[in-house]
C-alpha positions as CSV (number, residue, x, y, z in Angstrom):
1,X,0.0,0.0,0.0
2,X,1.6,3.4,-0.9
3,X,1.5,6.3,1.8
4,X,0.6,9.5,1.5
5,X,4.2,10.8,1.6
6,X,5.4,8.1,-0.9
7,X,2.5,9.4,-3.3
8,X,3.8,12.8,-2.6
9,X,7.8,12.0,-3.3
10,X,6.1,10.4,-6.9
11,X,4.3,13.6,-7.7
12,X,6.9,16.2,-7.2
13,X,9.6,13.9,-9.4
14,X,7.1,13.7,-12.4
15,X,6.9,17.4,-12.1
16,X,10.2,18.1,-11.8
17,X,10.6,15.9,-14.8
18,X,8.7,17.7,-16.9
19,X,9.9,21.2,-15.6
20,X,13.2,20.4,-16.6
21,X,12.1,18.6,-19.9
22,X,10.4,22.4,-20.9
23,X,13.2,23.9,-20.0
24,X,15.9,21.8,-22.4
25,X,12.6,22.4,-25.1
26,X,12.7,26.0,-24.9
27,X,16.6,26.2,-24.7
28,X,16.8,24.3,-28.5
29,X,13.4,26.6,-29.9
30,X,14.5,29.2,-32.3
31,X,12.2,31.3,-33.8
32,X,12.9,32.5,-37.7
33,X,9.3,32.2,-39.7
34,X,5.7,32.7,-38.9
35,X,5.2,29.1,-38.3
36,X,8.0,29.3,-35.1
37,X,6.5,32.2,-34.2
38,X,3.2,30.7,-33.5
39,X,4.9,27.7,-32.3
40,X,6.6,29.5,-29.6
41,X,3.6,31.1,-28.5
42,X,1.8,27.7,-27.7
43,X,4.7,26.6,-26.0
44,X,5.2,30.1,-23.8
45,X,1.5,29.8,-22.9
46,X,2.3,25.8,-22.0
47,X,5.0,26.8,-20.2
48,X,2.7,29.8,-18.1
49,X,0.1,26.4,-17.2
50,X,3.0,24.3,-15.7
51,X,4.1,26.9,-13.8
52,X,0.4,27.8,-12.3
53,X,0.6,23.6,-11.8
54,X,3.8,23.9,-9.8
55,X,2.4,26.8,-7.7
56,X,-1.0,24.6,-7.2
57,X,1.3,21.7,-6.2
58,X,2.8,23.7,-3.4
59,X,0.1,26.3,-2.5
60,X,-0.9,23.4,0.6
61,X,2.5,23.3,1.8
62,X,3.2,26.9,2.1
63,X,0.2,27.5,3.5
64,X,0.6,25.2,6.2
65,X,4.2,26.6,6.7
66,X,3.0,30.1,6.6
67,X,0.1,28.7,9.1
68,X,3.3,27.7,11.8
69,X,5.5,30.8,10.7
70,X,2.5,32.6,11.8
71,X,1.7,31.2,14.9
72,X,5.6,31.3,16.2
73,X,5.6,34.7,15.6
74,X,2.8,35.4,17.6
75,X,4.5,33.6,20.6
76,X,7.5,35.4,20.2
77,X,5.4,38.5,20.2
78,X,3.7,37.5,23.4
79,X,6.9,36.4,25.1
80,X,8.6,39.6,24.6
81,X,6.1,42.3,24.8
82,X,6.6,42.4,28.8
83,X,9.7,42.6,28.4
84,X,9.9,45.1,25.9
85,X,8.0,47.6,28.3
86,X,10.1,46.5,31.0
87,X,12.9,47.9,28.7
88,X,11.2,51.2,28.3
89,X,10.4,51.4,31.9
90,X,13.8,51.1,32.7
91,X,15.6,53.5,30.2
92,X,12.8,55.8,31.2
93,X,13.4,56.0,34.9
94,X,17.6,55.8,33.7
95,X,16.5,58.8,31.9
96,X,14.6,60.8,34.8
97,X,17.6,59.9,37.0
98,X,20.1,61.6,34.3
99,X,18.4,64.6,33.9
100,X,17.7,65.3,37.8
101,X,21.7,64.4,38.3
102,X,22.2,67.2,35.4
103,X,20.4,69.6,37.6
104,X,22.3,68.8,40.5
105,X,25.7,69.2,38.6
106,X,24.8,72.3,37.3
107,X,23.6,73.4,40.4
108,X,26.9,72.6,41.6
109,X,28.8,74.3,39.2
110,X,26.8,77.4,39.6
111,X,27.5,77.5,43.6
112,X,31.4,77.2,42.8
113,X,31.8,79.9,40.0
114,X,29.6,82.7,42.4
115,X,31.8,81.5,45.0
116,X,34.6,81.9,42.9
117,X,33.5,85.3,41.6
118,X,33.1,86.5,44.8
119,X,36.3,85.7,46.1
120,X,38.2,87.0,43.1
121,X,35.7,90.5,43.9
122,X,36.7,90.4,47.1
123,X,40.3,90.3,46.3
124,X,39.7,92.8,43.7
125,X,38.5,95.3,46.1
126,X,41.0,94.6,48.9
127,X,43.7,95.3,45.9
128,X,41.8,98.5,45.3
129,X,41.5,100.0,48.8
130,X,45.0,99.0,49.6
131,X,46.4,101.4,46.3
132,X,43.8,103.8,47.5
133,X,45.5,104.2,50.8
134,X,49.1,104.1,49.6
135,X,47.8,107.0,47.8
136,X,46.2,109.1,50.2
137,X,49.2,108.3,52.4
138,X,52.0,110.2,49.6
139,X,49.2,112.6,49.1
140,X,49.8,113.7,53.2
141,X,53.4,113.5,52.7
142,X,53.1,115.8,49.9
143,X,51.3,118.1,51.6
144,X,54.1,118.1,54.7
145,X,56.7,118.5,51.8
146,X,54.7,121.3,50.0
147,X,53.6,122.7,54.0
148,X,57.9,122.4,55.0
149,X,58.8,124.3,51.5
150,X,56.0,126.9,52.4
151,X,57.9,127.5,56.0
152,X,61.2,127.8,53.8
153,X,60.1,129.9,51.4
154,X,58.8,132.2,53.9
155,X,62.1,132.1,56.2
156,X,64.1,133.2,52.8
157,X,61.8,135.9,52.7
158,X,62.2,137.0,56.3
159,X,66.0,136.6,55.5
160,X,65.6,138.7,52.4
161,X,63.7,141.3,54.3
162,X,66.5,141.6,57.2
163,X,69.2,141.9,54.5
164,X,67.5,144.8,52.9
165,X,67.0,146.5,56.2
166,X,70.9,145.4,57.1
167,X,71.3,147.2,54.0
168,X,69.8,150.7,54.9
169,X,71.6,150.3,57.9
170,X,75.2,150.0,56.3
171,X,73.5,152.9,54.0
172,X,73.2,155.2,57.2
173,X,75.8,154.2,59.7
174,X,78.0,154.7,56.3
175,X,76.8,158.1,56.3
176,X,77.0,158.5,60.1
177,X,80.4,156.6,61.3
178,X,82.7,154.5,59.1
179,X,83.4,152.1,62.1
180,X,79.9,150.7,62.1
181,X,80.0,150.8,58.1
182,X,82.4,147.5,58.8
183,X,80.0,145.8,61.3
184,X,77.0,145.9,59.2
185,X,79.1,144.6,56.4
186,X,79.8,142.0,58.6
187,X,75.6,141.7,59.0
188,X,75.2,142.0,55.3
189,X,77.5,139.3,54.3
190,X,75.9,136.7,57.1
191,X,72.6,137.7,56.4
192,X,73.4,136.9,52.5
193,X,74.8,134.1,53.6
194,X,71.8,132.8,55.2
195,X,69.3,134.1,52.4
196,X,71.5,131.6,50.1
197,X,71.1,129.0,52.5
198,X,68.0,129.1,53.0
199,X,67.1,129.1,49.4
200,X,69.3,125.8,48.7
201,X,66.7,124.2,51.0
202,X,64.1,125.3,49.2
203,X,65.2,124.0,46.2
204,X,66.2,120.7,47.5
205,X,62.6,120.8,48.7
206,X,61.1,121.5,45.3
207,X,62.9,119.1,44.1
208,X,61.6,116.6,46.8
209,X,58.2,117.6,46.3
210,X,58.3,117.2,42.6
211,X,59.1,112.9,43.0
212,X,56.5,113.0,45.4
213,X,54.5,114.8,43.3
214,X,55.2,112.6,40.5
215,X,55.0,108.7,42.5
216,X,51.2,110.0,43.9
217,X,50.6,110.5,40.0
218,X,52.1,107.0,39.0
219,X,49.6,105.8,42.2
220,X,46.7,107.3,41.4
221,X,47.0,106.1,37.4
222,X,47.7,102.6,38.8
223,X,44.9,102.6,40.9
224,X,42.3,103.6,38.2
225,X,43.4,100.7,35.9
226,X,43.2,98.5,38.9
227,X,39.4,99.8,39.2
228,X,38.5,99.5,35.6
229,X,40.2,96.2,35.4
230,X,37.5,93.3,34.7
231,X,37.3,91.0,37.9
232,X,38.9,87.3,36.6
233,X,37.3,84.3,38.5
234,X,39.4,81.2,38.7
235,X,38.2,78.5,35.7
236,X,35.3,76.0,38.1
237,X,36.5,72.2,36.6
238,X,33.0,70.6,35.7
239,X,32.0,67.3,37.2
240,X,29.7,65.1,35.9
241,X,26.7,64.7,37.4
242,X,25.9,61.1,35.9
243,X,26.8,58.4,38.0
244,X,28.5,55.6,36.0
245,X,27.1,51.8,36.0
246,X,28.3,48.7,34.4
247,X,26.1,48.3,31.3
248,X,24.6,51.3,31.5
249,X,25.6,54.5,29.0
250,X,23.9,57.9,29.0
251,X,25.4,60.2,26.7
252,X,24.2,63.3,25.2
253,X,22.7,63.7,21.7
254,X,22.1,66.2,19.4
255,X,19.3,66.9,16.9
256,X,17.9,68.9,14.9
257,X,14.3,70.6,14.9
258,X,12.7,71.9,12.0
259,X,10.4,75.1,13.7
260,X,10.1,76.6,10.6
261,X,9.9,74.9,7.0
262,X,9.3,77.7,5.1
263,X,12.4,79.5,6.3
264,X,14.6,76.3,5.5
265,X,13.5,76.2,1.6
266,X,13.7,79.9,1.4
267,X,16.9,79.7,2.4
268,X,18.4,76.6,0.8
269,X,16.7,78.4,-2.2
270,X,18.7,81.5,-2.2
271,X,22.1,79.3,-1.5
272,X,21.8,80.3,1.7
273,X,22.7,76.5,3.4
274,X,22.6,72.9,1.3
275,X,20.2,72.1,-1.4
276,X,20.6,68.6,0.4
277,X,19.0,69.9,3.7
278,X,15.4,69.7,1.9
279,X,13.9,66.6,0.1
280,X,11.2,66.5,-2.6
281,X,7.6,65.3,-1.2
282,X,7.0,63.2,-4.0
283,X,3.5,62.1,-2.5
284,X,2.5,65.8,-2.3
285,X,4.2,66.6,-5.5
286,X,1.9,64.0,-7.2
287,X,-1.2,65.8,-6.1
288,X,0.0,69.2,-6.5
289,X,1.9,68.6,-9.9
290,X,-0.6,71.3,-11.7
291,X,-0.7,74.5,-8.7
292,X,1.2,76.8,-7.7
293,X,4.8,76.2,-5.9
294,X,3.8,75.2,-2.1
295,X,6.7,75.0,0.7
296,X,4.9,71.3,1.5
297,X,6.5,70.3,-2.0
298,X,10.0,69.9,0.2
299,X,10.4,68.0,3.4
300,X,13.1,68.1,5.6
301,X,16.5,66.3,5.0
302,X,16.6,65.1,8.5
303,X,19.5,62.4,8.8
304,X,21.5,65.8,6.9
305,X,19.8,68.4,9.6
306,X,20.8,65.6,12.7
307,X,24.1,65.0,11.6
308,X,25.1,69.0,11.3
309,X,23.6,68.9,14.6
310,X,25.7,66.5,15.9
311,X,28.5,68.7,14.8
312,X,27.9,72.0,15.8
313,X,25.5,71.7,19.0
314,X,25.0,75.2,20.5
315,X,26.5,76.7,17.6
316,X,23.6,76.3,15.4
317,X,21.6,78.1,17.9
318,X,23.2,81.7,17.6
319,X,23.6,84.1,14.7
320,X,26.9,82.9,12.7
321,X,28.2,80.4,9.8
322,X,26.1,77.4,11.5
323,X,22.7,78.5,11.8
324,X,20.5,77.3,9.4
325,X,17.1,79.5,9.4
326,X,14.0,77.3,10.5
327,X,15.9,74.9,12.4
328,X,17.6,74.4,15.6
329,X,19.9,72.4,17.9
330,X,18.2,70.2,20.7
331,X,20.2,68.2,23.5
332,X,18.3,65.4,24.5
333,X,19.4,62.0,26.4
334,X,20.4,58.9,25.1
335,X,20.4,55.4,26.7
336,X,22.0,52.6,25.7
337,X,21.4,49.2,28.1
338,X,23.5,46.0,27.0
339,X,22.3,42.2,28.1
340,X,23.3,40.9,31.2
341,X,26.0,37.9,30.1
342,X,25.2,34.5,30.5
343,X,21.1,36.0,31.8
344,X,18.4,33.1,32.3
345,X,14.9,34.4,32.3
């Protein structure tokens, strides 16, 4: 008695057989007259029947396989939805986690730098009231100085006036006894004597005064550049806020963010950036193929718009050679988990 596989072994041979028996048919056909030509046609639509036969033959067998495929998939499904969420619970809370610890870091590095600034302020001033004081103390010294020339000044004077009336003296006792004419010589000469004196120290005063005069001025300019100098705060060394764990990688990423489409074609119209940052909308394209020019034509290149992200982070954000009108930078967190080694569920 023959089985039902046996039967089936028989089945696909013969058709095999005369697959391959078509096959060395068609490969010695060659078509040169009318009569090949029609030949050739009943023979191409005997070849399409086969090949519907040979789909028929195994249109049970797929389905069946296509029948188990399905139903493995499905279990697969099942089996890892939970822990598919699982996974997205975790990376979510990872990510909550990351952005508080941001917080605190920056937090952190806020404290330090106004710390910082202050101290450097504080040293700043200190700098500044200490010049101030060396300044106001030459300034008193000055005035001593400029106070000890006025007393010299005024002694020469005094000696000046008692050599002119040492002077009219000589004049009359000249006129009344030439023995006291030699005395107030005598009182002429000493008086001179101490008029020239007198003013030698006032010109070693002067003198004195002037580098006084000229150190308060080298003081006083050094302590105006001190107060218009810009107060320098120490550099604050950033710490990351993220704490590290085996498997576990958070790492910034950057993308882009289209806020205004109409900008980016203007723009990549006018040269301004990349042709390549737009893309045609062919499915709006196809609808629109007969009206007027609509910014929906274009879409955004965005794997082009990430990547220049990527690259220039902040810098696409401010007026300069990276920004790209209609589109910004965005920072966002990335989480990457790998499986546990050698893991049993």
């Amino acid at each position: 008695m023959v089985t039902g596989t046996e039967l089936k072994v028989t089945e696909s041979k013969e058709l095999r057989r005369k697959v391959s028996s078509v096959l060395e048919a068609a490969k010695k056909m060659v078509v040169k007259t009318q009569k090949d030509y029609a030949l050739a046609g009943e023979k191409l639509k005997d070849v399409k029947t086969k090949m519907q036969l040979v789909k028929d033959y195994w249109f049970p067998s797929k389905s069946k396989a296509k029948a188990t495929y399905d139903e493995i998939r499905a279990n697969e499904k099942e089996m890892l939805g939970p822990l598919a969420e699982a996974e997205k619970v975790i990376k979510a809370a990872i990510g909550v986690y990351a952005a508080h610890m941001e917080k605190v870091r920056e937090e952190q590095q806020r404290v330090a730098q106004e710390k910082a600034r202050k101290a450097a302020q504080e040293k700043h001033d200190r700098e500044v009231a200490e010049l101030k004081a060396e300044e106001e103390r030459k300034r008193k010294e000055l005035e001593k100085v400029r106070a000890a020339e006025e007393r010299k000044r005024k002694i020469a004077e005094a000696a000046k006036e008692k050599e002119r009336i040492a002077r009219e003296k000589v004049e009359r006792a000249k006129a009344a006894e030439d023995a006291k004419t030699e005395k107030a010589v005598a009182e002429l000469a000493k008086a001179k004597k101490k008029r020239e004196e007198a003013q030698e120290k006032v010109r070693e005063e002067k003198a004195k005064a002037d580098d006084l005069k000229r150190e308060a001025a080298e003081a006083e300019e050094e302590t105006e550049k001190k107060e218009a100098a810009p107060v320098v705060t120490d550099a604050v060394k950033e710490k990351r806020g993220v704490p590290k764990h085996d498997g576990i990688n958070v790492r910034d990423v950057w993308d882009a963010e289209v806020f205004s489409l109409e900008a980016l074609v203007k723009t990549a119209a006018e040269k301004g950036v990349d042709i390549k940052a737009v893309l045609p909308n062919s499915p709006l394209l196809n609808v629109l193929a007969k009206k007027k020019i609509d910014p929906r034509m274009l879409l955004p290149n965005m794997p082009l718009l990430n990547a220049l992200a990527t690259e220039h982070k902040e810098a696409m954000n401010v007026p300069g050679e990276f920004q790209i009108p209609g589109v910004k930078s965005v920072k966002n967190k990335s989480v990457a988990a790998a499986a546990r080694k050698g893991g049993i569920i």
